[in-house]
N, C-alpha and C positions, 0 to 999 in steps of 0.2 A: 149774365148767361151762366146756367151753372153745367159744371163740368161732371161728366158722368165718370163711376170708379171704371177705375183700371181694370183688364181684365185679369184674369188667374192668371198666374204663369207657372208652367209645368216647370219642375226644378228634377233633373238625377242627379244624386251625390253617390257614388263610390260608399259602401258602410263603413269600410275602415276611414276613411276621412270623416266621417261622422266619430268614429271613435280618437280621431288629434287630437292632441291634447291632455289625452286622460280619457279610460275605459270608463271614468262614473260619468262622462257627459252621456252617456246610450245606458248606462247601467241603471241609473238612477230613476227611480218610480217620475214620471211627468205626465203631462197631457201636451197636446201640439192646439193649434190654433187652427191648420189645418190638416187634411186627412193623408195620412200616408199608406205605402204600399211599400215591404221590406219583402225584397227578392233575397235569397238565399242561393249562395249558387256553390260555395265549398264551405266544410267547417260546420261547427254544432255549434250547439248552446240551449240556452234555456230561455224564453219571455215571458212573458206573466203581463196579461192584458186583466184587467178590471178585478186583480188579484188572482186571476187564477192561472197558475203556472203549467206550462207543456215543454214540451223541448222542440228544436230545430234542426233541421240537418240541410243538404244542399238539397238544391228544387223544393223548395217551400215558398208560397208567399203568401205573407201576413197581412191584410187590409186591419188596418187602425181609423175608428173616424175622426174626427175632428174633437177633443174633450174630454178623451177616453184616457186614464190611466195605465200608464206604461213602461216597461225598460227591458232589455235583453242583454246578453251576455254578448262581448263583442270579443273575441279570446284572436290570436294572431292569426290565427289559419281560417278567420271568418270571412269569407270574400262574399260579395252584391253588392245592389244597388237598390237605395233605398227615393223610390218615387213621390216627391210633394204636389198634392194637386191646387195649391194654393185657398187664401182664404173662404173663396167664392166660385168653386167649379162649376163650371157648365155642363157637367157631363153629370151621369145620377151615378152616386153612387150608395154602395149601403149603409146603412144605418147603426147597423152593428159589426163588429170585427168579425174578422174570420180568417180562419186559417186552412191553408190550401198545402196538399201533400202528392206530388208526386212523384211516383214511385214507378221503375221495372223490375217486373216480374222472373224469375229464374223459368230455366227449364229449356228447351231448344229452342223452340219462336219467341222471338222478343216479343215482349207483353208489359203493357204499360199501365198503370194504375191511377186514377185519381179519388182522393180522399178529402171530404172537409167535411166540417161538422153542419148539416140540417136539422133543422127540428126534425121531430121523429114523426110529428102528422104529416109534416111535409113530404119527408121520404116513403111513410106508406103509400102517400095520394101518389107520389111518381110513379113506385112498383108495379100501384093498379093501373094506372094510366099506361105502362108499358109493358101490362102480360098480357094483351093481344099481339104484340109486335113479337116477343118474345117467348117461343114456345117452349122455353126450360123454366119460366116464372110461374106456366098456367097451372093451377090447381098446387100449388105448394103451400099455400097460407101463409108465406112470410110477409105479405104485411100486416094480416092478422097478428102475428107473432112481433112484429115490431111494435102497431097499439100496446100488446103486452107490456112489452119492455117500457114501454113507455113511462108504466105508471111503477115499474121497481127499479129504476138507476133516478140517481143522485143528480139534483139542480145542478146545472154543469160541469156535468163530467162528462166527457165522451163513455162512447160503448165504444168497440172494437171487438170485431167477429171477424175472424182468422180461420180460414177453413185450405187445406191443401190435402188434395187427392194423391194419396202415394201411389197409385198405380200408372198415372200417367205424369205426374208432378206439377200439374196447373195447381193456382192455388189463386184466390178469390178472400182480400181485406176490403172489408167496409166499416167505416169510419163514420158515426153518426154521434152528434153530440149537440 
C-alpha cells in the first residue's frame, strides 16, 4: 500500500526567533525550500530578493517563493511574523516575489495606501479597466503615460510617482515596478 505525502503544514515563527542565535541566520544571502511570507509589523531594514535591494518598514509584506535568493536585515527593534507555507502548498501562490507596502496617509481623514510593484502593462490594463468606474481617470492618459514609462526605467527598479496637493493636503503614491 503506498502512503501518500504529508500534507503542508502552515508554520508562524515570530522573525526575531528567526534571528536566535545570530543576525546572519536571516542575514545571510539563502533560498528556502518552501515559499514564505515576512510580515513586518515594527522596525526597518533592508532585503534584497534575487539581488535587488529595497528597504522595509512596519506593514510590509514580502512574499518569497520557494528557491528564490534571499536575506534581510533583522536589527532588535524588528518585530513580525514570518509565514512557511510548507514544501507543497495547496493554496496558489505566486511565482515571483513581491513586495507589499502599506501606508496612511496625513491630512484630516485617515487615508490608507497600498503599494507593490506590478508590471507596468499590467497596471495600465487596470487604469483602463477602471476609468469607467472612476470619473477622475477619464480622459487623463495615464496609462498611455505609464506604456511610456515603461520603456525608460531600468529592469527592476521600481518607479515611484509621489504627487500631493498643497491646497487640500491629499496626496496619492503609486508604487510600480
Amino acid at each position: 500500500m503506498l502512503k501518500s505525502a504529508p500534507l503542508s503544514t502552515l508554520r508562524l515563527v515570530a522573525i526575531p526567533r528567526l534571528a536566535a542565535g545570530g543576525r546572519w541566520r536571516v542575514e545571510a544571502m539563502r533560498s528556502l525550500s518552501e515559499p514564505c511570507l515576512l510580515w513586518f509589523t515594527k522596525g526597518q531594514g533592508r532585503i534584497t530578493i534575487s539581488g535587488v535591494t529595497r528597504g522595509y518598514t512596519a506593514h510590509n509584506a514580502v512574499f518569497i517563493p520557494a528557491g528564490v535568493m534571499h536575506g534581510f536585515e533583522a536589527g532588535s527593534q524588528v518585530f513580525g511574523t514570518a509565514v512557511f507555507f510548507g514544501r507543497d502548498p495547496k493554496v496558489a501562490l505566486p511565482k515571483v516575489p513581491l513586495h507589499l507596502r502599506i501606508r496612511e496617509g496625513g491630512g484630516s481623514r485617515a487615508r490608507m495606501a497600498l503599494s507593490f510593484p506590478l508590471p507596468l502593462t499590467l497596471a495600465a490594463w487596470a487604469l483602463r479597466l477602471a476609468q469607467p468606474f472612476v470619473p477622475q481617470l477619464r480622459d487623463t492618459g495615464v496609462d498611455d503615460l505609464i506604456i511610456a514609462l515603461r520603456h525608460s526605467t531600468a529592469e527592476g527598479q521600481p518607479l515611484v510617482v509621489d504627487v500631493q496637493d498643497d491646497e487640500t493636503g491629499e496626496r496619492v503614491e503609486i508604487y510600480i515596478g
